[in-house]
C-alpha positions as CSV (number, residue, x, y, z in Angstrom):
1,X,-5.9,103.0,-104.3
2,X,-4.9,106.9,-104.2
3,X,-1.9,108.5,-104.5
4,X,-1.0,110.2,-101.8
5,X,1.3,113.4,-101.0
6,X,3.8,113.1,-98.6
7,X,6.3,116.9,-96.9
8,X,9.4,116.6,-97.2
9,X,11.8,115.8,-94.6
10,X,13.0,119.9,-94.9
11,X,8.9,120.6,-93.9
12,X,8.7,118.8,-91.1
13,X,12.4,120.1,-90.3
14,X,10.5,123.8,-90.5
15,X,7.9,122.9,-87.3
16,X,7.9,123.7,-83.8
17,X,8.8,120.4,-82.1
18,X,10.5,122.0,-79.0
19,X,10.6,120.3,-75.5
20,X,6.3,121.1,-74.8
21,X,4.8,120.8,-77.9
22,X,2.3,118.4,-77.5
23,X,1.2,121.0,-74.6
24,X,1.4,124.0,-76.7
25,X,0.0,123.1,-79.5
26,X,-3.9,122.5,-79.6
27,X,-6.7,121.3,-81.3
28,X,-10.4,122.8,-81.2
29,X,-13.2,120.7,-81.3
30,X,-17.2,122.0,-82.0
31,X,-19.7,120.0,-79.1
32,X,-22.9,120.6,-79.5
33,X,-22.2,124.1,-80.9
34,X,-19.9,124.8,-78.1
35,X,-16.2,124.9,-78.8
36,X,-13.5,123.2,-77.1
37,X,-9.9,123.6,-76.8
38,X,-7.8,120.4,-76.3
39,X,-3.8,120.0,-75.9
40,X,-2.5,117.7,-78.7
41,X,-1.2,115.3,-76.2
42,X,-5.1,114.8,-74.8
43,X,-6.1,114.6,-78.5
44,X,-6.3,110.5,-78.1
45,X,-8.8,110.8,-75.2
46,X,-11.6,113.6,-77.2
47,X,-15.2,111.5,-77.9
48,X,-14.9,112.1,-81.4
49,X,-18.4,110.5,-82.3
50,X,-19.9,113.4,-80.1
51,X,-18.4,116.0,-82.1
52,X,-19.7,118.1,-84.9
53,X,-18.1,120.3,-87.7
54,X,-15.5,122.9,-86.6
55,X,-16.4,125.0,-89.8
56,X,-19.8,124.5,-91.7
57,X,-20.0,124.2,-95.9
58,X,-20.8,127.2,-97.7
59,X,-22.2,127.7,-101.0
60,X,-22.1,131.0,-103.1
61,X,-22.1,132.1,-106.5
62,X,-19.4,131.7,-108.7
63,X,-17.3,129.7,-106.1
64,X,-14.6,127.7,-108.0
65,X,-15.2,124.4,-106.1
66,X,-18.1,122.0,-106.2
67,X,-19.4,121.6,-102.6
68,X,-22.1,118.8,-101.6
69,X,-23.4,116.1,-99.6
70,X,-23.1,112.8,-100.4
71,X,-24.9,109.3,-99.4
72,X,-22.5,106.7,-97.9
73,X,-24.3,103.0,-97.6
74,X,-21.4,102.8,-94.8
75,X,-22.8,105.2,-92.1
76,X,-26.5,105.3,-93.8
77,X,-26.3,109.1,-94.4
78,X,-25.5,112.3,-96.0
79,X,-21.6,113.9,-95.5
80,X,-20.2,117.2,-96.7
81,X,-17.7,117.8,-99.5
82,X,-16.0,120.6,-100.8
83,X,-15.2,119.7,-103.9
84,X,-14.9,116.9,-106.5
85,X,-11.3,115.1,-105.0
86,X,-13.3,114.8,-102.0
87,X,-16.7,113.8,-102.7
88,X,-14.4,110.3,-104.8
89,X,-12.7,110.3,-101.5
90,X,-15.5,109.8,-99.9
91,X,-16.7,107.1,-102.4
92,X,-13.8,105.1,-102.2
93,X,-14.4,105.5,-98.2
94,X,-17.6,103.6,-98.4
95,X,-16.2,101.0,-99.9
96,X,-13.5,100.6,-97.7
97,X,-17.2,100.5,-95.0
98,X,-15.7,102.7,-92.4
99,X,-17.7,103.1,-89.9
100,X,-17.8,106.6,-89.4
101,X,-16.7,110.2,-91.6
102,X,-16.4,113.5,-89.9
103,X,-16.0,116.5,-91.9
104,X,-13.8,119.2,-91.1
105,X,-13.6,117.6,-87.6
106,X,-11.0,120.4,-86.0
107,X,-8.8,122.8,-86.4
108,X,-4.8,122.9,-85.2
109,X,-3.1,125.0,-84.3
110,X,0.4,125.0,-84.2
111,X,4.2,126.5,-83.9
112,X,6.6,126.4,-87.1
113,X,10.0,128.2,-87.5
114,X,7.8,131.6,-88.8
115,X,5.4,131.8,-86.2
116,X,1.9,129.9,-85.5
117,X,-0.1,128.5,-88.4
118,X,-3.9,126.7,-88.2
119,X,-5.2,124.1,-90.4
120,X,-8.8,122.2,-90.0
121,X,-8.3,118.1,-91.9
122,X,-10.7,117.6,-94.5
123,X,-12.1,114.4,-92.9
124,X,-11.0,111.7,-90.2
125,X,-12.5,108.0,-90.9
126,X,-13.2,105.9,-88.1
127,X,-12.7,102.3,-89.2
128,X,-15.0,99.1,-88.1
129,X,-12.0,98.1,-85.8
130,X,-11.8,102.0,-84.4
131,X,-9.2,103.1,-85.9
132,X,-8.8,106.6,-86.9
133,X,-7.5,107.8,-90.2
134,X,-7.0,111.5,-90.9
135,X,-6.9,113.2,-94.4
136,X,-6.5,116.2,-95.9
137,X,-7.2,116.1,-99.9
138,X,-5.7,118.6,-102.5
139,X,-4.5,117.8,-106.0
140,X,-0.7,117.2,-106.0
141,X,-0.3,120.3,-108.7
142,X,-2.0,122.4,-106.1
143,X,-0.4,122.1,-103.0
144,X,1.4,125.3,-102.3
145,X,4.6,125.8,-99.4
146,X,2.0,126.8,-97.0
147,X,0.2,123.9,-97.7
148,X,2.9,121.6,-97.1
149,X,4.0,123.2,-93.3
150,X,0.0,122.3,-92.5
151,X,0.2,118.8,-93.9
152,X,3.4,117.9,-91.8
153,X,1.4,119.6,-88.5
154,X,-1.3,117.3,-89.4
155,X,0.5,114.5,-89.6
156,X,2.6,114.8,-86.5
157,X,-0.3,115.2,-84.9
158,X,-2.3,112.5,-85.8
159,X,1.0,109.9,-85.2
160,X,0.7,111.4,-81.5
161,X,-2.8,110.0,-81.4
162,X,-1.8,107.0,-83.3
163,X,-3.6,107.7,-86.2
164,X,-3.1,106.9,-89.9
165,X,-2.7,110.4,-92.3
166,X,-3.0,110.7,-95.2
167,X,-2.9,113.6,-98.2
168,X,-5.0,112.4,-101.3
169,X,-3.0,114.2,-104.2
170,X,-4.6,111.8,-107.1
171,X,-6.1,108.3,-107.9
172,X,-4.4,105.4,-109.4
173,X,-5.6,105.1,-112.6
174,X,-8.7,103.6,-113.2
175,X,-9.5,103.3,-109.7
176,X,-12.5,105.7,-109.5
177,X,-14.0,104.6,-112.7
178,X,-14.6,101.2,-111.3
179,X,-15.8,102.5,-108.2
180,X,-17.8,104.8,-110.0
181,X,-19.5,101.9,-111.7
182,X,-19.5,99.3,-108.5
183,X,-21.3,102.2,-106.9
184,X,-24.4,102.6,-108.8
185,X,-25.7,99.5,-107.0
186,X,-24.0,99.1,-103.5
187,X,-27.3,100.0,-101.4
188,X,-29.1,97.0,-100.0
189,X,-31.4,94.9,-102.7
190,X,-33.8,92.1,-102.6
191,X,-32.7,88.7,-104.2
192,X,-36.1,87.0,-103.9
193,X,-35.2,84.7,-107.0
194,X,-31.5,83.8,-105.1
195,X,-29.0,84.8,-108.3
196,X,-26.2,86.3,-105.4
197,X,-26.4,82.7,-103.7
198,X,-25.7,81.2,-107.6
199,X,-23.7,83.8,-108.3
200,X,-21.2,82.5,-105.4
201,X,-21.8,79.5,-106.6
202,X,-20.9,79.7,-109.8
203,X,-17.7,81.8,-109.3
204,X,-15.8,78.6,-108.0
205,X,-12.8,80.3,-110.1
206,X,-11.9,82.9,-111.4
207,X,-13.7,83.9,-114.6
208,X,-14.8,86.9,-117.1
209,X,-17.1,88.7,-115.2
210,X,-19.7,88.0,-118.7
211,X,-18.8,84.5,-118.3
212,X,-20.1,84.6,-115.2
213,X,-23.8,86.6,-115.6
214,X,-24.4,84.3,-118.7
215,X,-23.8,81.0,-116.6
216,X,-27.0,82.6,-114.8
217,X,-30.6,82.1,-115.4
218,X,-31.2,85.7,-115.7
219,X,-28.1,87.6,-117.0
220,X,-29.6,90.8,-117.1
221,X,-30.6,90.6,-113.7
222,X,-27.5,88.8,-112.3
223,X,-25.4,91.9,-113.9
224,X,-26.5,94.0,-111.5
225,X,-26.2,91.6,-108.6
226,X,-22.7,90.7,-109.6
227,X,-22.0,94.5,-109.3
228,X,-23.9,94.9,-106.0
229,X,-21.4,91.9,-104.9
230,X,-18.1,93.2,-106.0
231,X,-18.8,96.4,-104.4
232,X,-19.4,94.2,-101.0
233,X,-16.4,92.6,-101.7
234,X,-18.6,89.0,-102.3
235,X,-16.6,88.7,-105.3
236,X,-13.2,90.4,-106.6
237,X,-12.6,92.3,-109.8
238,X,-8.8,93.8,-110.0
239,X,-9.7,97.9,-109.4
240,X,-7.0,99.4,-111.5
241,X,-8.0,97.8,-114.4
242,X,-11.6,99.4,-116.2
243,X,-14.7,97.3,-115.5
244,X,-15.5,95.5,-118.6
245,X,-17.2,92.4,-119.6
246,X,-13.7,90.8,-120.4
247,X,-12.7,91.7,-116.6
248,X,-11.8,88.8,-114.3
249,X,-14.1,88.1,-111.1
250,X,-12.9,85.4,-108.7
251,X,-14.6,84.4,-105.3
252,X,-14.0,86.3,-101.8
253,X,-10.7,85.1,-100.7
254,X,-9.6,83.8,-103.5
């Protein structure tokens, strides 16, 4: 779905990994306003449900990022973003329905052949089955040397835990348009004259997804439920191809 950003072997090469590390270094955690220190080898054992931001949003005047909050349908409320990459991170999160998003959820510290460095993830995702994926988002054009020493921290850190990481350096093409589109009607709708039952009836194989609408009653009405259905994953539609009349929608599981 994105393309992600992976240091080099040389990076990783550049990090403190001595006998002890997962003692020395740390991660800091915000409890109800309070914050906590935690070795990384304890990092698997921190309630991270209970935890808030390690470092709050800010807005300002003439900042050169977007910040904001967006809805996910997923967790039924507003999250944090600092910028555009990761407001269509986020997007592409709730369709995935995690469970959970924390923003900025701590910060690291850690040991690399020049000294210490610190770095706080962009966002970890707790998934329905509970696991955790971390991720750190920055255009692939952008991501400087520094940048690199703190994504390999990261990511040995999170494999200590057992976590996924990821860097989001881009989108496969197309990607975000279609979940751009799929998102405009992915919160919960009444059906009170049954199209998403005939719908799923209908879409025995797969089929243009205008094809499909027009085989409908209501096809002005059943576009929209077709859309609220492919972004529940009721129905399929091939995501790095644009969403057009002409685009193939087959049944769930097909």
């Amino acid at each position: 779905m994105f393309s992600a950003y992976t240091p080099a072997a040389s990076v990783h090469d550049r990090l403190g990994l001595h006998d002890g590390w997962l003692r020395r270094w740390s991660t800091t955690w915000c409890f109800d306003g309070d914050l906590v220190v935690a070795a990384v080898r304890d990092l698997a054992a921190v309630p991270v449900l209970s935890t808030q931001p390690v470092r709050r949003f800010t807005w300002r005047a003439r900042q050169r990022h977007r910040p904001g909050l967006q809805f996910m349908v997923s967790t039924g409320r507003h999250h944090g973003f600092e910028s555009l990459e990761e407001s269509r991170l986020l997007l592409a999160l709730d369709f995935a329905t995690v469970a959970e998003v924390l923003p900025q959820p701590f910060r690291i510290a850690f040991e690399h052949a020049s000294g210490r460095g610190e770095h706080i993830p962009d966002f970890l995702a707790v998934m329905p089955s509970g696991d955790r994926w971390l991720f750190d988002v920055r255009p692939r054009q952008l991501v400087r040397e520094d940048d690199a020493v703190k994504f390999a921290a990261a990511e040995r850190i999170a494999a200590s835990a057992g976590w996924r990481y990821s860097v989001v350096a881009g989108w496969r093409q197309h990607v975000h348009g279609v979940l751009d589109q799929l998102s405009a009607q992915r919160r919960p709708m009444q059906d009170p004259l049954g199209l998403q039952a005939e719908l799923e009836e209908i879409c025995g194989e797969p089929q243009p997804f205008r094809v499909l609408v027009e085989r409908t009653p209501l096809p002005a009405v059943a576009r929209a439920h077709a859309l609220h259905m492919l972004w529940h994953r009721r129905l399929g539609v091939d995501l790095s191809q644009p969403l057009t009349d002409a685009s193939v929608v087959w049944p769930a599981g097909w």
